[in-house]
Structures are given as structure tokens and as C-alpha cells.
C-alpha positions as CSV (number, residue, x, y, z in Angstrom):
1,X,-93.1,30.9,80.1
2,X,-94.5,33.4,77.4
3,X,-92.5,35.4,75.1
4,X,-89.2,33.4,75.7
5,X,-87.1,31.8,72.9
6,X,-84.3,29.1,73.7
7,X,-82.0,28.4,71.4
8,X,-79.6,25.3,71.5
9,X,-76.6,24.5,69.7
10,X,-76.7,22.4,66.6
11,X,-74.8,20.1,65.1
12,X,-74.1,17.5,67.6
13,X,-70.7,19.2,68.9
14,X,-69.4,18.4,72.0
15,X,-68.4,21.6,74.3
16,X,-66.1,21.5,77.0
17,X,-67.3,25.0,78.1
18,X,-70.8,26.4,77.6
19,X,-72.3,30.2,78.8
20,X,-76.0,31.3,77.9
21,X,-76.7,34.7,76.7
22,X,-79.8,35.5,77.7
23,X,-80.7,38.5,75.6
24,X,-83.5,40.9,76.6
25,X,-85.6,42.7,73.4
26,X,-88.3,45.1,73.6
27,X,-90.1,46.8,70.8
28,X,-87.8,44.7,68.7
29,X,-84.2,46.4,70.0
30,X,-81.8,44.5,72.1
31,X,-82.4,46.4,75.5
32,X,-79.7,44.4,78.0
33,X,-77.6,41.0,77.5
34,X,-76.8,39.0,80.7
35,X,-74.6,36.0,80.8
36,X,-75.1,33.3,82.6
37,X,-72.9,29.8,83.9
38,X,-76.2,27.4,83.5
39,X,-79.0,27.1,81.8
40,X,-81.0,27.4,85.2
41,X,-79.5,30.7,86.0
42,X,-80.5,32.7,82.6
43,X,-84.1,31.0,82.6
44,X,-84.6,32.2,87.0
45,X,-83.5,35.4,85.7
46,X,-85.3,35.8,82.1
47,X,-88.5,34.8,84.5
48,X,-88.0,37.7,87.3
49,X,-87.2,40.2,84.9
50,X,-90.8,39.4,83.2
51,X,-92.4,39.5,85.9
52,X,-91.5,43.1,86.1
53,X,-91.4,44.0,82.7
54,X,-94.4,41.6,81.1
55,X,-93.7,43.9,77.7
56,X,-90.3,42.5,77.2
57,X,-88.8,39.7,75.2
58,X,-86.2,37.4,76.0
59,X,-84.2,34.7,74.2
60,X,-82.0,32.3,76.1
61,X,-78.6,30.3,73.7
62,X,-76.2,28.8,74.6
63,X,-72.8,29.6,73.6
64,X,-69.5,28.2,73.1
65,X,-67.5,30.1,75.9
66,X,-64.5,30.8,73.4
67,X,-67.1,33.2,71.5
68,X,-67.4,35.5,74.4
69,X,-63.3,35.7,76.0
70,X,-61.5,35.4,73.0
């Protein structure tokens, strides 16, 4: 998939509970951010929105679900 960044945790941490932000960018300003549960559910929806809106870019992480509900 073109102009799609995915972006993993480092360190070798174990997570009991992961979300991915899947964060869509065009002419380099964050436009929308989604959540997502899986990493299957970001990526379906990072590659329908493109196919809509080829101009846009989108990066997928994964994140700690802690960051986002505390």
C-alpha cells in the first residue's frame, strides 16, 4: 500500500493491552485520527480511505492502551 507508514513498538515490552492510531496527514497536517482494536482494522480502514482520497497520508502505531484512557 503506497503512502502508509507503520510504526511498531520498540523495546521488546510486553503489552497486555494494545490500540493503533491510525493517523491521517495531508499536505503535511494531521487531518483525522481513528483508533482502532487490531492491527487489521486500522490497515482495512487506512486502505478505503485511500482509495477515496489517493492525496492523503496515513501512518498506522501501535499504542499502549494506558496512553489514550488515562
Amino acid at each position: 500500500m503506497e503512502n502508509l507508514e507503520l510504526n511498531r513498538l520498540l523495546g521488546g515490552k510486553t503489552m497486555t493491552e494494545t490500540m493503533w492510531k491510525c493517523d491521517q496527514v495531508r499536505a503535511g497536517r494531521l487531518y483525522n485520527r481513528m483508533m482502532f482494536d487490531t492491527k487489521e482494522e486500522a490497515m482495512q480502514f487506512a486502505q478505503r480511505m485511500q482509495q477515496m482520497e489517493p492525496d492523503q497520508m496515513f501512518q498506522i502505531e501501535a499504542i499502549e492502551a494506558r496512553q489514550v484512557w488515562n
